[in-house]
Structures are given as structure tokens and as C-alpha cells.
DSSP file (Angstrom, degrees, kcal/mol; ACC not computed):
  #  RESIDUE AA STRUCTURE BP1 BP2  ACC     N-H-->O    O-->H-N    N-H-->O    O-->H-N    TCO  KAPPA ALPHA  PHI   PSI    X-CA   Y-CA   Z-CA
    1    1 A X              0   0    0      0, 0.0     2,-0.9     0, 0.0     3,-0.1   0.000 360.0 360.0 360.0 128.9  -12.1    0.0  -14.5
    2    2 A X        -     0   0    0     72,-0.2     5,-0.3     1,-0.1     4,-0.1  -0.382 360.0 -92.5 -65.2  84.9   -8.5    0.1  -13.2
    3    3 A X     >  -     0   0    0     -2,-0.9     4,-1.2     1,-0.1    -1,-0.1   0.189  28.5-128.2   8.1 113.5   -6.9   -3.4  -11.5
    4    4 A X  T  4 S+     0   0    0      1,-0.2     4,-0.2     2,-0.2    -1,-0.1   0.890 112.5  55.9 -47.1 -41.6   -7.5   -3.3   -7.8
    5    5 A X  T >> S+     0   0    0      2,-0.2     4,-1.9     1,-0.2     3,-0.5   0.847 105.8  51.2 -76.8 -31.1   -3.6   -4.1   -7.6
    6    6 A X  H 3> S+     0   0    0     37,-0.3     4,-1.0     1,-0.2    -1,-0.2   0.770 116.5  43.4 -67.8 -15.0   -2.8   -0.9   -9.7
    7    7 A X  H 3< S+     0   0    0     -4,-1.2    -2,-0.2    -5,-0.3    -1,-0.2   0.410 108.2  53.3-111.0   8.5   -4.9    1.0   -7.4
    8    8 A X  H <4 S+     0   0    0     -3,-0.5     4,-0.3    -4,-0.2    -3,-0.2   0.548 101.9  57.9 -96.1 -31.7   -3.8   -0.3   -4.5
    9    9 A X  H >X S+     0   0    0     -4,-1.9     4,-2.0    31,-0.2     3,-0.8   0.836 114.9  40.4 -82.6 -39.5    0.0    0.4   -5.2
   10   10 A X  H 3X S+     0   0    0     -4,-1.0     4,-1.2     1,-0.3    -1,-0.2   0.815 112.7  51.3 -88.9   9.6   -0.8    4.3   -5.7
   11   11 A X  H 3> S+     0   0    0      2,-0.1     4,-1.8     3,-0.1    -1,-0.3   0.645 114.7  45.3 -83.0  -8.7   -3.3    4.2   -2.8
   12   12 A X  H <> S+     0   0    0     -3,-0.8     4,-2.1    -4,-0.3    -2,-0.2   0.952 114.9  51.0-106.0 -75.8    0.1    2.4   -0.8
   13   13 A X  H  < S+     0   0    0     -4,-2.0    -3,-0.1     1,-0.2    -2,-0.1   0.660 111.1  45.4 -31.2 -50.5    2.2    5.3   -2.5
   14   14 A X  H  X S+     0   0    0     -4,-1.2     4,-0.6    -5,-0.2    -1,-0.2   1.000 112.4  50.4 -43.9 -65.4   -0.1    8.3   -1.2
   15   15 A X  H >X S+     0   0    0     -4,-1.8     4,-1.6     2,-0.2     3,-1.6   0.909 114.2  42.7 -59.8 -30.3   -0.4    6.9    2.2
   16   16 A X  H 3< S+     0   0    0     -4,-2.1     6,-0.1     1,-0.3    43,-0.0  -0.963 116.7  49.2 -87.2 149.7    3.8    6.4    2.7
   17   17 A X  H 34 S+     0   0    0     -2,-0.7    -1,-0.3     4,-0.0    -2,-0.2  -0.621  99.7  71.1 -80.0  20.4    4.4    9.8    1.1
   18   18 A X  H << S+     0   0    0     -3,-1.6    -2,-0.2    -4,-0.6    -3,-0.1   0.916 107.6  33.9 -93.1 -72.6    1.8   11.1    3.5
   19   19 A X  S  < S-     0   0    0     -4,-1.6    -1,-0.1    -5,-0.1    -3,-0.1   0.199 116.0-107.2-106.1  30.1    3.9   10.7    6.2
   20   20 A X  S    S+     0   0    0      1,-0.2     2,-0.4     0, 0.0    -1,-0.1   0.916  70.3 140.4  86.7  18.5    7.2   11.5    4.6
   21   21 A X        -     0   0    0      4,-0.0     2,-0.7     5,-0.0    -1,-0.2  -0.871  39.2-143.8-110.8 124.1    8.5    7.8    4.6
   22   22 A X    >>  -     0   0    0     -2,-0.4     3,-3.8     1,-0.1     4,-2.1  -0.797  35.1 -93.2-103.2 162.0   10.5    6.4    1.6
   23   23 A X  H 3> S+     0   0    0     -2,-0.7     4,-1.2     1,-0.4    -1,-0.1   0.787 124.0  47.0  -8.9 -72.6   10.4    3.3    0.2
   24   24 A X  H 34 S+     0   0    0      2,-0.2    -1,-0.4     1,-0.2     4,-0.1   0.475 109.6  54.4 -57.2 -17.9   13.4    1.9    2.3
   25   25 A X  H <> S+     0   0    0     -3,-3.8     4,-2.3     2,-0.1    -2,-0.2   0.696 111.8  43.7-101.8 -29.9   12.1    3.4    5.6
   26   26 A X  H  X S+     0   0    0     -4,-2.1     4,-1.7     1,-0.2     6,-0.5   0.744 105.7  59.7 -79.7  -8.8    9.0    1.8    5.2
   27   27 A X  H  X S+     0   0    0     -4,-1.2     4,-1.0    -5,-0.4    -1,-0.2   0.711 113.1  41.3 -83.3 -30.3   10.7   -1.4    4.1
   28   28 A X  H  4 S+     0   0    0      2,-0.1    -2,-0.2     1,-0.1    -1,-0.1   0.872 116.2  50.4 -84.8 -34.2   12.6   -1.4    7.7
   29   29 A X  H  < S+     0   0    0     -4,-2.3    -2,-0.2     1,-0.1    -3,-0.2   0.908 118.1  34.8 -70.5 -35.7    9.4   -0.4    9.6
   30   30 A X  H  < S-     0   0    0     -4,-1.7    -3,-0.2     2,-0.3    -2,-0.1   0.851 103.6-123.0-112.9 -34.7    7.0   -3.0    8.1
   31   31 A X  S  < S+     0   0    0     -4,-1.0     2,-0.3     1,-0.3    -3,-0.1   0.365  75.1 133.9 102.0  10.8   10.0   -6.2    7.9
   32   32 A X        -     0   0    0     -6,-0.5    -1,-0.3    22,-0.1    -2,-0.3  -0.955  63.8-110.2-107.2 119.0    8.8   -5.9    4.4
   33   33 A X     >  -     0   0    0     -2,-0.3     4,-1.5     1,-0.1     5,-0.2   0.337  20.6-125.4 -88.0 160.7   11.8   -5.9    1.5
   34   34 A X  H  > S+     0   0    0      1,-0.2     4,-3.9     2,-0.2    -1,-0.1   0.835 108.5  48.1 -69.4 -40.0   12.5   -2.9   -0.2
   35   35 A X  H  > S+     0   0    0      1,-0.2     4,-4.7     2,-0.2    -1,-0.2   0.987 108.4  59.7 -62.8 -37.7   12.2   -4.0   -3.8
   36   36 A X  H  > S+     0   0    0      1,-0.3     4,-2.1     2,-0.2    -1,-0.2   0.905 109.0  44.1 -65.0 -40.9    8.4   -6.0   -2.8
   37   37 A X  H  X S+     0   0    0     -4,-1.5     4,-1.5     1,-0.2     5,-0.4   0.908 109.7  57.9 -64.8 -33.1    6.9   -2.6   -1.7
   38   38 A X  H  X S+     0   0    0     -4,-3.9     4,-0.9    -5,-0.2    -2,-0.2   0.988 110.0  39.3 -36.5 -65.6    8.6   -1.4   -4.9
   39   39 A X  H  X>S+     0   0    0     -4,-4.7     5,-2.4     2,-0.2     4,-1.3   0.885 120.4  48.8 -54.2 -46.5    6.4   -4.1   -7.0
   40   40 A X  I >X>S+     0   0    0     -4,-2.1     3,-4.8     4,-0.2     5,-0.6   0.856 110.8  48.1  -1.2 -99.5    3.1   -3.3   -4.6
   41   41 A X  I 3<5S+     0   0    0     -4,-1.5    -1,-0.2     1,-0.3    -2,-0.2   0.445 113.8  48.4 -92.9 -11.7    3.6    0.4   -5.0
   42   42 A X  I 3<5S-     0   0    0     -4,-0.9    -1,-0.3    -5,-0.4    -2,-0.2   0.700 115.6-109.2-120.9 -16.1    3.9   -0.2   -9.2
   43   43 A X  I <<5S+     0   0    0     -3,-4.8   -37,-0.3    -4,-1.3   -38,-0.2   0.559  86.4 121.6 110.8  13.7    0.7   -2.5   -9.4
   44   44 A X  I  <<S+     0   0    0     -5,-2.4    -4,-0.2    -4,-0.6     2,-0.2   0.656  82.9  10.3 -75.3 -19.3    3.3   -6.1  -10.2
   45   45 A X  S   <S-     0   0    0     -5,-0.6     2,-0.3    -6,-0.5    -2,-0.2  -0.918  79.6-132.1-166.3 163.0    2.2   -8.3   -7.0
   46   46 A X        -     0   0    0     -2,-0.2     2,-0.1    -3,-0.0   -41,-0.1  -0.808  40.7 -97.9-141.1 166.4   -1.0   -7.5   -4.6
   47   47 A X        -     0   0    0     -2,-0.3     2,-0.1     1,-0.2     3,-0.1  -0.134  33.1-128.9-120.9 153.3   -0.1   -7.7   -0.7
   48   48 A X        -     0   0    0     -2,-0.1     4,-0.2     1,-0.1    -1,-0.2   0.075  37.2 -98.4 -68.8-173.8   -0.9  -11.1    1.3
   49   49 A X  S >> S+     0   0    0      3,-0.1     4,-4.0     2,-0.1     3,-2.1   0.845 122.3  53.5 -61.3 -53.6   -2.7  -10.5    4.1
   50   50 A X  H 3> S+     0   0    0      1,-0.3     4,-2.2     2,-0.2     5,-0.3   0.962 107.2  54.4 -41.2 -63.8    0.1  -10.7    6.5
   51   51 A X  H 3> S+     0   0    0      1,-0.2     4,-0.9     2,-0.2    -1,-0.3   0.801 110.7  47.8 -61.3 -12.9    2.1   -8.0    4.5
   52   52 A X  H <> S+     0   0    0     -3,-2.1     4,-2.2     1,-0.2     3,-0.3   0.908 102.5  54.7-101.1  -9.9   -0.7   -5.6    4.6
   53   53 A X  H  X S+     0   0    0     -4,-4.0     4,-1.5     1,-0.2    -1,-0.2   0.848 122.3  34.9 -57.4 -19.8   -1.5   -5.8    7.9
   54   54 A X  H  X S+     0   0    0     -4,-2.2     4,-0.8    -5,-0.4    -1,-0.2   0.674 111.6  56.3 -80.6 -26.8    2.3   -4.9    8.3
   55   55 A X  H  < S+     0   0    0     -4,-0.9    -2,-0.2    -3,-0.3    -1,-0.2   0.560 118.5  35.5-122.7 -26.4    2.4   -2.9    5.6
   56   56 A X  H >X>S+     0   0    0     -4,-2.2     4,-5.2     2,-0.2     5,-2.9   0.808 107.8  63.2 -85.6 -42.7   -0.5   -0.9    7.5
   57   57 A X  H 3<5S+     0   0    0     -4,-1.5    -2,-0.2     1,-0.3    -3,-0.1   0.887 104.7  49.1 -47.7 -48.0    0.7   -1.4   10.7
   58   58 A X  T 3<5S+     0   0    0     -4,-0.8    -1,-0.3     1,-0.3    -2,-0.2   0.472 108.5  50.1 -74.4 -16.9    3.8    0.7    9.6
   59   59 A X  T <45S-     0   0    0     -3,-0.6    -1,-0.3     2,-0.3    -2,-0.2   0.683 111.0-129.4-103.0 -27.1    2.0    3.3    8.3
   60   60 A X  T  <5S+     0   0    0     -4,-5.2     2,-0.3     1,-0.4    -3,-0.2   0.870  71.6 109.7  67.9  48.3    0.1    3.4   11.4
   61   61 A X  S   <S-     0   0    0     -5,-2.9    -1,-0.4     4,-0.0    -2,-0.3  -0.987  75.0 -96.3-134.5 153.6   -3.5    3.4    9.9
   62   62 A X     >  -     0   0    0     -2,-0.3     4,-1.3     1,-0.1    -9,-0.0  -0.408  26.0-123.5 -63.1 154.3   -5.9    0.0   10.2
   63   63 A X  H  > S+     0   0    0      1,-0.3     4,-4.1     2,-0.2    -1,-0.1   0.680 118.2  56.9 -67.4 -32.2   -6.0   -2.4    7.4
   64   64 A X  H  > S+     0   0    0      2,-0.2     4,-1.6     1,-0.2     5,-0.3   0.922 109.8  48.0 -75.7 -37.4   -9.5   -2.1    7.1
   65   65 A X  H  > S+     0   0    0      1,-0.2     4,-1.6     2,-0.2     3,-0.4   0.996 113.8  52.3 -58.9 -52.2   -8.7    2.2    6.5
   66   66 A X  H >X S+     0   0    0     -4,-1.3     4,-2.1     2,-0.2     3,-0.6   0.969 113.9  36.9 -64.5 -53.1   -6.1    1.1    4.1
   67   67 A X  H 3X S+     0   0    0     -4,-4.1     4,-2.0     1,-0.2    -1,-0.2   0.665 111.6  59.5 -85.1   5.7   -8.2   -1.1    2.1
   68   68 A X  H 3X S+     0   0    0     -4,-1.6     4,-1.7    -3,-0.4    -1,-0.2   0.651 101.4  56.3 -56.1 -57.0  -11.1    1.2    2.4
   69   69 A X  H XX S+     0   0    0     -4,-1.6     4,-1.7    -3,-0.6     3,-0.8   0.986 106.5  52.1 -63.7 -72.9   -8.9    3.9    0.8
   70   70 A X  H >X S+     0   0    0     -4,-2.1     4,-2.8     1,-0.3     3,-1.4   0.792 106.3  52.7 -27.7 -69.1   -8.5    1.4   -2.1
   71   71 A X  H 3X S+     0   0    0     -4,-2.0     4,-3.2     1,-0.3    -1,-0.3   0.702 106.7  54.6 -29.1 -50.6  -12.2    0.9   -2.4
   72   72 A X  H <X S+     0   0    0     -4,-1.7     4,-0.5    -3,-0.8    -1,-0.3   0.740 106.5  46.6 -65.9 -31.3  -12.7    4.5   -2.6
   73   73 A X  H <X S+     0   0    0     -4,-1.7     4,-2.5    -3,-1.4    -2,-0.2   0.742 113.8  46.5 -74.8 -56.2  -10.5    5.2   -5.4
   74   74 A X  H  < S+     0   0    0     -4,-2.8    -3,-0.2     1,-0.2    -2,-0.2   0.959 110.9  53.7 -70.9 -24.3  -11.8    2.2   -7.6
   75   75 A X  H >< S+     0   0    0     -4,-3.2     3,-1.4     1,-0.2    -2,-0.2   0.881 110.1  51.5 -51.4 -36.7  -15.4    3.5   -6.6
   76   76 A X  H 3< S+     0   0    0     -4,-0.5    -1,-0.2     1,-0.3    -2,-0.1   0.938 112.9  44.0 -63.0 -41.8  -13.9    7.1   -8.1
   77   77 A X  T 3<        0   0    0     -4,-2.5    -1,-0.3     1,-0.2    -2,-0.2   0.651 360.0 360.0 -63.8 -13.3  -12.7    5.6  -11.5
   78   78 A X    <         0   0    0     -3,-1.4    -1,-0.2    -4,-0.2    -2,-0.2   0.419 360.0 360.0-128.4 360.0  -15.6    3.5  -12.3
């Protein structure tokens, strides 16, 4: 079974290339630094709360949807 945080950075990856966002636009939309979504989005650091409610907020899906996604994905691997 895959690390929730490794599967959380490519469920974070889908959802901002979903809508066409890079790295850096989502780093101005959420108030969250470029390099931290980097580490996120590569499976180095797993999101606070605060940063994913921001980090959701920006993508403009609910937290609970975002981690929901996650959930679904380690359910797929396991």
C-alpha cells in the first residue's frame, strides 16, 4: 500500500492540472509558496489542515472532495 502523502501529492497534481493551473498560479491563488506545493505534489511533506483547506479552496473543490479523492485512490492500490 502506497503512503497516503505520496498519494495525496498526485491526487493534488491531477486536480491543479485539471484546471490548467501551474504550480506557481496555484501557489498565488492558495497564499501557499511555490516550492511547498512542489514538496506536497512529490509526496516530501503532507498538507496541515489550514494549507488544504487553501490548497482546496484554490482549486475550488471542498476539502472533504479533495481528501475523498485521496481515499479513493489508496482504496484503488490496495
Amino acid at each position: 500500500m502506497e503512503k497516503p502523502e505520496i498519494v495525496f501529492g498526485r491526487v493534488l497534481r491531477q486536480f491543479r492540472k485539471d484546471i490548467n493551473f501551474s504550480q506557481e498560479k496555484l501557489s498565488q491563488e492558495s497564499g501557499l509558496d511555490r516550492t511547498y506545493i512542489s514538496l506536497l505534489e512529490r509526496g516530501l511533506r503532507q498538507p496541515t489542515l489550514t494549507s488544504l483547506l487553501k490548497l482546496a479552496a484554490a482549486l475550488g473543490v471542498s476539502a472533504v472532495n479533495l481528501v475523498a479523492a485521496v481515499e479513493v485512490k489508496m482504496n484503488e492500490n490496495s
